[in-house]
C-alpha positions in Angstrom: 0.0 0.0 0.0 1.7 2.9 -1.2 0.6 6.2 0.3 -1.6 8.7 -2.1 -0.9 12.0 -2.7 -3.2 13.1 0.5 -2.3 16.1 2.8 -2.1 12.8 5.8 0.0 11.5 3.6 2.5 13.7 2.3 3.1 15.0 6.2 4.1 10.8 6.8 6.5 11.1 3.9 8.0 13.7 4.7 9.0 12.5 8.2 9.9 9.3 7.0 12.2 11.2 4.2 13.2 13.6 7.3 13.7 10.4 9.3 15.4 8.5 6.9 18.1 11.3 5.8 18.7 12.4 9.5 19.8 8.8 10.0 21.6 8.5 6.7 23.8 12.2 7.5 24.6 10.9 10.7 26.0 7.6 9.8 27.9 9.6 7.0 29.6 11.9 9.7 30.6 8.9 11.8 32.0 6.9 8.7 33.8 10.2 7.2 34.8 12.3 10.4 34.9 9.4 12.7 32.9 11.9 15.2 30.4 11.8 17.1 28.6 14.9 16.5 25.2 14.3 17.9 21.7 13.0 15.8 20.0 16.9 16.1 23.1 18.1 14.0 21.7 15.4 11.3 18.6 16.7 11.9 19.2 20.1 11.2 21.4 19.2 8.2 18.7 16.9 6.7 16.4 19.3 7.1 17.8 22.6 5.8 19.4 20.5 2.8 15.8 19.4 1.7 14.8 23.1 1.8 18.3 24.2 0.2 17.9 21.1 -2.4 13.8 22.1 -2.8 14.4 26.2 -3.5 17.8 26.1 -5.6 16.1 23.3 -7.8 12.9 25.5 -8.3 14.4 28.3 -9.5 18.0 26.9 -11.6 16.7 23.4 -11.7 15.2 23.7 -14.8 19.0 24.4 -16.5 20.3 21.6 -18.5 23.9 20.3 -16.6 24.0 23.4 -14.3 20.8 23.2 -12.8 21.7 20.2 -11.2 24.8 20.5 -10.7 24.6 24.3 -8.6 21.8 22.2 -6.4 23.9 19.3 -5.7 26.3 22.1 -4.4 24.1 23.3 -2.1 23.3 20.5 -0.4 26.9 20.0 -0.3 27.2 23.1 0.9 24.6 23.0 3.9 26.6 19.6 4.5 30.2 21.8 4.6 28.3 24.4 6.5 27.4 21.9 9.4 30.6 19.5 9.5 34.1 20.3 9.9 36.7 19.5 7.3 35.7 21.1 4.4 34.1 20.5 1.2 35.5 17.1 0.5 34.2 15.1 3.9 30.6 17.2 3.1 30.8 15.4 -0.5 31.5 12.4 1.3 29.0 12.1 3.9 26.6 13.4 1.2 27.8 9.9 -0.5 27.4 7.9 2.1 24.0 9.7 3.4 22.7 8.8 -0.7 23.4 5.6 -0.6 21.9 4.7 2.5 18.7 6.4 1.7 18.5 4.4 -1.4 19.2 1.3 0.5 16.3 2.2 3.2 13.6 3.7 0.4 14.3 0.5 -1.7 13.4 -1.7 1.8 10.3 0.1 2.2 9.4 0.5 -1.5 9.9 -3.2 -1.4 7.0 -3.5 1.6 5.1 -1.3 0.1 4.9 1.4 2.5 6.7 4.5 0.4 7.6 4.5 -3.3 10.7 4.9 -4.2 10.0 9.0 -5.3 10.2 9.0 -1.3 13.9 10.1 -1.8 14.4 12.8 0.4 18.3 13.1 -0.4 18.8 14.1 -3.7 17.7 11.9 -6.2 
């Protein structure tokens, strides 16, 4: 039972995608920093990169190659912003934070209980 395009059920997607990238951010800090810096920090970060992500792809999105690209970089950015060591760890727990999310939107796609347009990292 995937859940329909309600106002009920785009609030339960939206935690789950706020759920599943504050999760996904964290475990990316701890694999590329090695540091624990705390689950509200992911939070945050998930959080202001879905609105960063949301508003930079609505008005350059539409851009063929640099639409994209300028709002992978600021989710990047907000990434760099919250973490320490520069643009390269952020790229990396952005990696690591993708990959999970696919790996936990594929699981519940598979059960039915989100499709797979759940992503709420960058797609």
């Amino acid at each position: 039972m995937i859940l329909q395009a309600t106002a009920a059920g785009s609030i339960i997607v939206l935690l789950v995608n706020l759920l599943i990238g504050t999760v996904a951010i964290y475990a990316g800090a701890r694999l590329v920093i090695d540091a624990d810096t705390g689950v509200g920090r992911a939070a945050v970060t998930a959080l202001l990169g879905a609105l960063a992500w949301a508003l930079v792809s609505f008005f350059v999105g539409w851009i063929p190659l640099l639409g994209p690209l300028l709002t992978l970089l600021a989710w990047i950015g907000i990434i760099n912003w919250q973490y320490p060591d520069g643009w390269g760890s952020a790229a990396g727990i952005g990696l690591v934070a993708w990959l999970i999310s696919v790996a936990a939107l594929v699981v519940l796609s598979s059960v039915g209980l989100v499709g797979i347009e759940a992503l709420g990292v960058p797609a």
